[in-house]
One Martini backbone bead per residue (centre of mass of N, CA, C, O) as a GRO file, in nm:
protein
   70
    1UNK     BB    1  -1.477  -8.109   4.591
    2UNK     BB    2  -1.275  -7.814   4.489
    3UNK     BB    3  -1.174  -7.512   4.510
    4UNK     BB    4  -1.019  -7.275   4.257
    5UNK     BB    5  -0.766  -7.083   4.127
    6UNK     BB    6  -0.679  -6.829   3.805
    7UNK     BB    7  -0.493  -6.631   3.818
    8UNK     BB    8  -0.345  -6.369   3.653
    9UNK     BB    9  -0.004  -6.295   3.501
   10UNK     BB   10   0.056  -5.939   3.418
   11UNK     BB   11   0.235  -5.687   3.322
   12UNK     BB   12   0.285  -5.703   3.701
   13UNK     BB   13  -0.009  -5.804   3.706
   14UNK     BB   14  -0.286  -5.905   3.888
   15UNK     BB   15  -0.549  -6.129   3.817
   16UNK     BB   16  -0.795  -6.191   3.956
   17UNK     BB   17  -1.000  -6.476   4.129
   18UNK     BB   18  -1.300  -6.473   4.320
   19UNK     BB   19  -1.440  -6.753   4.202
   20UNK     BB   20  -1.356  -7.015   4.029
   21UNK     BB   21  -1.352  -7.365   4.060
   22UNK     BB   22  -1.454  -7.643   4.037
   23UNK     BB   23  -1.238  -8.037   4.168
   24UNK     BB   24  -1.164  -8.293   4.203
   25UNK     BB   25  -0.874  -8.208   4.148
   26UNK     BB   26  -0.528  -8.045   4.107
   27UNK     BB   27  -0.496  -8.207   3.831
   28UNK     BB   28  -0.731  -8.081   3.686
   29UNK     BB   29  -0.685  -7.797   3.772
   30UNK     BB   30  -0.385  -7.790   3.585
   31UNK     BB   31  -0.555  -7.847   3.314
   32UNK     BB   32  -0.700  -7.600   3.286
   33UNK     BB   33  -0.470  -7.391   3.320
   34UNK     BB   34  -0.367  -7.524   3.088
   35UNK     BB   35  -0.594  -7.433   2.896
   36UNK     BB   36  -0.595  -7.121   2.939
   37UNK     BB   37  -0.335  -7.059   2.852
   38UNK     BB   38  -0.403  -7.152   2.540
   39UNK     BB   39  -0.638  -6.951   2.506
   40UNK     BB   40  -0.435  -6.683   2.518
   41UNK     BB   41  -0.236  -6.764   2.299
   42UNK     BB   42  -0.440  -6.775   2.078
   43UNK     BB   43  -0.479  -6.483   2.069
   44UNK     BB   44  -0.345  -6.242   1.814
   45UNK     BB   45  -0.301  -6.027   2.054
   46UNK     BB   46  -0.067  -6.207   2.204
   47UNK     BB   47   0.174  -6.151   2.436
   48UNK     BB   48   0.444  -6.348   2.489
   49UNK     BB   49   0.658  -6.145   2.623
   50UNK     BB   50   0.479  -6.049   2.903
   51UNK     BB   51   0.472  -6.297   3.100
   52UNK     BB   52   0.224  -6.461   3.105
   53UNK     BB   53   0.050  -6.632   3.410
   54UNK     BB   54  -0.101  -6.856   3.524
   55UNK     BB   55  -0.237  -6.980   3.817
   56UNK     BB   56  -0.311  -7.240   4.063
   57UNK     BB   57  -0.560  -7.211   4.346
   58UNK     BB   58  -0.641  -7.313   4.621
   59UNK     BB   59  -0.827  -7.275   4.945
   60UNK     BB   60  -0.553  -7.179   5.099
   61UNK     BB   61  -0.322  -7.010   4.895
   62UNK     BB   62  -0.210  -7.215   4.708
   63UNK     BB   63   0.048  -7.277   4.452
   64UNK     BB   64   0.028  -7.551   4.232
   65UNK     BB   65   0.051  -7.377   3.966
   66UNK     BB   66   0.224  -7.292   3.654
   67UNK     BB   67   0.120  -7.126   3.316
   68UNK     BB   68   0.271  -7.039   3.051
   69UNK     BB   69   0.238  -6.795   2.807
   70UNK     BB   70   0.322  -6.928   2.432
   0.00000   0.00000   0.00000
C-alpha cells in the first residue's frame, strides 16, 4: 500500500491534503481522484466554471493524476 494525496486547485488557489490515503496502486488512487471530482461536481452549489481540478500526488510529489471537475 502507498499513500496519495488529492490536493484540489480552486479559483487559483491550492488546498492542500497533508493528510492522503492508502491505495493498493496508482490506478486505483486515480479513480478515487475521480471519484472526488465527481463528487464536488454533484455539489448544487458547485461552480463548473471555476476551473477546479483533484490532482492526484504520489508521496515523492510527483502528479500522477488530473480530474477536472466538470
Amino acid at each position: 500500500m502507498r499513500r496519495y494525496y488529492f490536493p484540489i486547485f480552486h479559483n487559483g488557489e491550492t488546498q492542500t491534503d497533508d493528510v492522503g490515503e492508502m491505495f493498493s496502486s496508482a490506478e486505483v488512487a486515480s479513480r478515487y481522484g475521480a471519484r472526488v471530482a465527481r463528487d464536488i461536481a454533484s455539489d448544487p452549489d458547485c461552480d463548473r466554471d471555476a476551473g477546479t481540478v483533484v490532482i492526484v500526488v504520489d508521496a515523492s510529489g510527483a502528479a500522477i493524476a488530473r480530474h477536472r471537475v466538470r
